[in-house]
MILUMPA-577800 format. One record per residue (C-alpha): residue number from 1; residue in one letter; x, y, z. Coordinates in steps of 0.25 Angstrom, whole numbers, padded with zeros to 4 digits, always signed. Example, Ala and Ser with C-alpha at 12.3 -4.5 7.8 and 13.67 -1.06 7.14 Angstrom:
# MILUMPA-577800
{atom 1,a,{+0049,-0018,+0031}}
{atom 2,s,{+0055,-0004,+0029}}
//
This chain:
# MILUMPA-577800
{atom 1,x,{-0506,-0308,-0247}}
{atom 2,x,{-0513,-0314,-0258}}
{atom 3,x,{-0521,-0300,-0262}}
{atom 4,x,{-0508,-0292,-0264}}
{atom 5,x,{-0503,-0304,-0274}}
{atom 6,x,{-0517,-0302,-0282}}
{atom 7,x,{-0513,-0287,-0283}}
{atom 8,x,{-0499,-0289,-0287}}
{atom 9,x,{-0505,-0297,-0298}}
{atom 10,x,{-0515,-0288,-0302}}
{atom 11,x,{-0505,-0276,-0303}}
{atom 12,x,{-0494,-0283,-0309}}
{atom 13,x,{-0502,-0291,-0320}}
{atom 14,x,{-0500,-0304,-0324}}
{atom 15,x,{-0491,-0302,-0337}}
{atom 16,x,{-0477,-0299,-0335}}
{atom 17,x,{-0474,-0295,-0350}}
{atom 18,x,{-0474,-0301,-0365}}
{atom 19,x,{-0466,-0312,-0367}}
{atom 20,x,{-0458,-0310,-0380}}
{atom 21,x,{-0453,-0323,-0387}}
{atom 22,x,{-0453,-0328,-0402}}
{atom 23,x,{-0465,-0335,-0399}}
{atom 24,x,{-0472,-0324,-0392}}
{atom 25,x,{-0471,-0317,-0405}}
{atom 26,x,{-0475,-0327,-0412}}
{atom 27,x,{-0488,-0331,-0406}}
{atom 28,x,{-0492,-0314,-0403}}
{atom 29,x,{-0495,-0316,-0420}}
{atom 30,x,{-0506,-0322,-0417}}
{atom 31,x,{-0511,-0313,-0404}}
{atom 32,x,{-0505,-0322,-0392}}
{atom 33,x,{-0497,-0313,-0384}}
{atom 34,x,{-0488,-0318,-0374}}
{atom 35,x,{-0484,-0315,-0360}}
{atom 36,x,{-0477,-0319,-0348}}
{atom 37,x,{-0486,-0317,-0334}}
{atom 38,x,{-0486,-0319,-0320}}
{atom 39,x,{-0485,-0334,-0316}}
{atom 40,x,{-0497,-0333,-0309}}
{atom 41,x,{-0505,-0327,-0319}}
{atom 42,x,{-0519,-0333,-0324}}
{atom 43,x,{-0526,-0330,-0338}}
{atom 44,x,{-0536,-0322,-0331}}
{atom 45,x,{-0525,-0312,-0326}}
{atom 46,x,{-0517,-0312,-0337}}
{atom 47,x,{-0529,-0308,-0345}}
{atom 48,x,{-0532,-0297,-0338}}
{atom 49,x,{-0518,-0291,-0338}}
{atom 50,x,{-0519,-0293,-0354}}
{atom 51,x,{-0530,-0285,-0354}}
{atom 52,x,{-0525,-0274,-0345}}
{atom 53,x,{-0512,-0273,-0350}}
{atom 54,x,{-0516,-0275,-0365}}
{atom 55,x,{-0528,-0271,-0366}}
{atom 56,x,{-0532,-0283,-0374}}
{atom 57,x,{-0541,-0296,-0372}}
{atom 58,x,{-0536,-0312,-0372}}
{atom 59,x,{-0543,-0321,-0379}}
{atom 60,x,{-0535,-0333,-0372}}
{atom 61,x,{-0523,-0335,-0363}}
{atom 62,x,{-0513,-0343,-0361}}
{atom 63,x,{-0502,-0347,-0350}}
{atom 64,x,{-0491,-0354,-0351}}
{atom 65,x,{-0482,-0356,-0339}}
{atom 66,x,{-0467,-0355,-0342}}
{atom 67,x,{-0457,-0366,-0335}}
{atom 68,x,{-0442,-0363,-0328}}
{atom 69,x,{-0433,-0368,-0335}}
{atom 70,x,{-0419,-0372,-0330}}
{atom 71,x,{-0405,-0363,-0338}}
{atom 72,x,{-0392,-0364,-0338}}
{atom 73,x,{-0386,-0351,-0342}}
{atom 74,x,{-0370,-0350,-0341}}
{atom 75,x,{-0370,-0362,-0332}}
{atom 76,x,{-0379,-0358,-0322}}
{atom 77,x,{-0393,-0365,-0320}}
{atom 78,x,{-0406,-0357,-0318}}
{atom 79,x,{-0420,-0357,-0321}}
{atom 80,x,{-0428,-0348,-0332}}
{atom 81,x,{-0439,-0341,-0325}}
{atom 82,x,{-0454,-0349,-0328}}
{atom 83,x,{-0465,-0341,-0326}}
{atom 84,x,{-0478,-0340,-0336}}
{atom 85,x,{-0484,-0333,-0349}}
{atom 86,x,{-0496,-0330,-0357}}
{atom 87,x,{-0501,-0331,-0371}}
{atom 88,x,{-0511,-0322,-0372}}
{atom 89,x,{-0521,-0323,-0385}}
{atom 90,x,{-0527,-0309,-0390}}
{atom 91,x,{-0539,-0308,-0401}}
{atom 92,x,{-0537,-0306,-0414}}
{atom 93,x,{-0535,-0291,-0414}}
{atom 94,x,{-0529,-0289,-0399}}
{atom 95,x,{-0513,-0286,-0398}}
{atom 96,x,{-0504,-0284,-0388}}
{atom 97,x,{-0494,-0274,-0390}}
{atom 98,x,{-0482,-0278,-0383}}
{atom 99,x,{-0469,-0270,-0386}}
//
């Protein structure tokens, strides 16, 4: 069981897709680009996604986890879906081209 999960994981990748927000844009001046990955995602794989995907380096990055958070939306209660995302810190020169 546990060897077809590893190979979901490495076929899949860790990074779901860009996250685009005002601060997202903000920080991407100064080459952090952010993005949204798997919840089980480490550093060390969501490097080498970068690399593969991107064909660029990281210098350093970052993982922050993202909190559900309880809504009320036209009187009915729910929950906003958690889950995790990366900054990721490129070089000086390096970009990521994302749409």
């Amino acid at each position: 069981m546990a060897t077809t999960k590893k190979i979901y994981k490495a076929k899949s990748g860790m990074i779901k897709r860009p996250r685009i927000s005002e601060k997202a844009a903000l920080v991407s001046t100064r080459n952090v680009y952010t993005f949204d990955v798997a919840p089980s995602a480490t550093k060390a794989e969501i490097a080498k996604s970068i690399i593969a995907q991107y064909k660029v380096t990281p210098l350093k990055i970052g993982i922050v986890t993202i909190r559900k958070n309880k809504v009320t939306v036209r009187g009915k209660r729910g929950t906003t879906s958690g889950g995790k995302k990366a900054y990721v810190y490129l070089k000086k020169g390096d970009k990521i081209e994302i749409m």
